[in-house]
C-alpha positions in Angstrom: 25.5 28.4 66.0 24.8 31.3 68.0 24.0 31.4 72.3 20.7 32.7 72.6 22.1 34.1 76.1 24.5 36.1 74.2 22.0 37.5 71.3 19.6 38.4 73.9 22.3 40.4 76.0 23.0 42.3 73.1 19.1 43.9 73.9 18.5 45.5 76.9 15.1 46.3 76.3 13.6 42.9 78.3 11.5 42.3 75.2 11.8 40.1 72.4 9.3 40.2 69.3 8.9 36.2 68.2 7.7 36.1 64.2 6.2 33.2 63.7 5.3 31.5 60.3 1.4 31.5 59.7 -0.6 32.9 57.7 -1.8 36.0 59.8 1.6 37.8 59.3 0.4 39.1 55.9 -2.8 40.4 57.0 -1.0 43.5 58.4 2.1 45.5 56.8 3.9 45.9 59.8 7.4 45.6 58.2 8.5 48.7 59.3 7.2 47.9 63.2 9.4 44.8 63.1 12.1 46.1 61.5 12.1 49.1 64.4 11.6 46.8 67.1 13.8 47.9 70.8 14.5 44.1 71.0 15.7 40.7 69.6 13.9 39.9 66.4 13.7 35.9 66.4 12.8 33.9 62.9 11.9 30.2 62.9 12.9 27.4 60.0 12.1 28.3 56.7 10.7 31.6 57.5 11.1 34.4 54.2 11.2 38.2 54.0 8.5 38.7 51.6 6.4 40.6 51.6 8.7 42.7 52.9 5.9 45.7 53.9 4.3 42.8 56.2 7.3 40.5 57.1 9.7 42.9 57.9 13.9 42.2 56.9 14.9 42.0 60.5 16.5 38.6 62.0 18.5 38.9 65.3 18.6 35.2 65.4 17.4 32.2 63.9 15.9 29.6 65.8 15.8 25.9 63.5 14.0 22.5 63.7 16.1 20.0 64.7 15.1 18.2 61.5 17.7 20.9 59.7 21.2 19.7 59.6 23.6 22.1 59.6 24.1 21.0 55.7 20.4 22.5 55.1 21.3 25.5 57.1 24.1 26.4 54.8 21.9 25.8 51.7 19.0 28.0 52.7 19.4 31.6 51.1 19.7 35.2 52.6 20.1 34.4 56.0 22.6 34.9 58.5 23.8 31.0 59.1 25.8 32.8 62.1 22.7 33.9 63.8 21.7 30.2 63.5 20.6 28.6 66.8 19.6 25.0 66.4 16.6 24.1 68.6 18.3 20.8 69.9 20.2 22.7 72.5 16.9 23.6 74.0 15.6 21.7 77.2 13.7 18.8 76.6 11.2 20.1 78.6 10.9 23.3 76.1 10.5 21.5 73.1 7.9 18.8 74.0 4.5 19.4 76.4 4.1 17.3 79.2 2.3 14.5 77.3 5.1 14.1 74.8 3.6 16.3 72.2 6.5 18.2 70.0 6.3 22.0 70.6 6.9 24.3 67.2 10.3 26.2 67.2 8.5 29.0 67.9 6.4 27.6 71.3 9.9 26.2 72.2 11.3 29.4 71.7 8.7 31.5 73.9 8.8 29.1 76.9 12.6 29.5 77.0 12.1 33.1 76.7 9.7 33.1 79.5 11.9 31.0 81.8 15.2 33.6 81.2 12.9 36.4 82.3 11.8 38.2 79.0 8.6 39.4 78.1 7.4 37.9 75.0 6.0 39.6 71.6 4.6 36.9 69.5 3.4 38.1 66.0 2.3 35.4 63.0 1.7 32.3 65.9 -1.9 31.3 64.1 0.4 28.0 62.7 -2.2 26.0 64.9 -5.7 26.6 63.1 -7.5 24.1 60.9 -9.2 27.2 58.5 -6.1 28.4 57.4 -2.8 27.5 55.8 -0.2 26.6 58.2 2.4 29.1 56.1 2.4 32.6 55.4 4.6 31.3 52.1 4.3 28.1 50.1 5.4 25.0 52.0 3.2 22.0 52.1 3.3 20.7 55.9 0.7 19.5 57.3 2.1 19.5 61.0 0.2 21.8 62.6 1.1 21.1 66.0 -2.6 22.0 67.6 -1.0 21.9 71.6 0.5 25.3 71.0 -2.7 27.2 71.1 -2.8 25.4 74.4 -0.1 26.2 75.9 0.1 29.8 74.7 -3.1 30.1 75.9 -2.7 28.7 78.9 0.3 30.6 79.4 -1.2 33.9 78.8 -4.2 33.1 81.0 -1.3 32.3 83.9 -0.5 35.7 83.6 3.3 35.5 81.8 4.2 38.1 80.3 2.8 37.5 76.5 1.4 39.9 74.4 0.2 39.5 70.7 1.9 42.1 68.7 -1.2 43.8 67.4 -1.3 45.1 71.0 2.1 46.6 71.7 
């Protein structure tokens, strides 16, 4: 699996553009945007590269669940199982909030970004509302881990640098 420090060293740029799974990444067809981005283009789980016009074909790494074994990682098609990092070598810390509650990959991913000094691009984290699908694809989870709008808005509001990617 691949060192996040090392991936992100490749970028200069201080950015990195997180792609989340819900549903909002469709709405847009920023493919080409992502796909042009000056920093680390991170994917999370099952993520998929269609529609391409809206999702984009760029992954600069891959950040699983710790639910995949590296059995399922090999299985899953057209991805780069190099650029595979699994989210068990995060901090505790990083992947649960303070009351125990398990953080998506993707809220994992942001405070780790946050804490190596990188400012933050998040694009398709709506995963956490009740009036839409939790996937931009089909996949039936229900987990819908409701603490991440808190802590990405509570982050924000602390003043860390976290933009939406509508506003870069």
């Amino acid at each position: 699996t691949a060192n996040l420090r090392d991936e992100f060293a490749r970028f200069p740029s201080g950015k990195v553009l997180l792609v989340g799974n819900g549903p909002s990444i469709t709405d847009n067809p920023f493919g080409a945007v992502i796909d042009s981005f000056d920093g680390p283009v991170v994917r999370f789980n099952r993520f998929q590269l269609k529609p391409v016009e809206c999702t984009g074909t760029r992954v600069d790494l891959w950040v699983v669940r710790y639910s995949f074994t590296t059995n399922a990682i090999d299985k899953w098609p057209d991805h780069d199982k190099a650029r595979a990092h699994l989210l068990t070598r995060f901090p505790r810390d990083l992947r649960f909030d303070d009351k125990g509650r398990k953080h998506s990959s993707g809220v994992a991913t942001m405070l780790w970004c946050l804490r190596e000094g990188f400012s933050v691009i998040l694009h398709g984290f709506d995963h956490f509302r009740e009036d839409r699908p939790v996937h931009y694809y089909p996949y039936h989870l229900v987990e819908t881990h409701p603490q991440d709008k808190e802590t990405v808005g509570r982050y924000i509001e602390d003043g860390y640098p976290i933009r939406r990617f509508q506003n870069v």
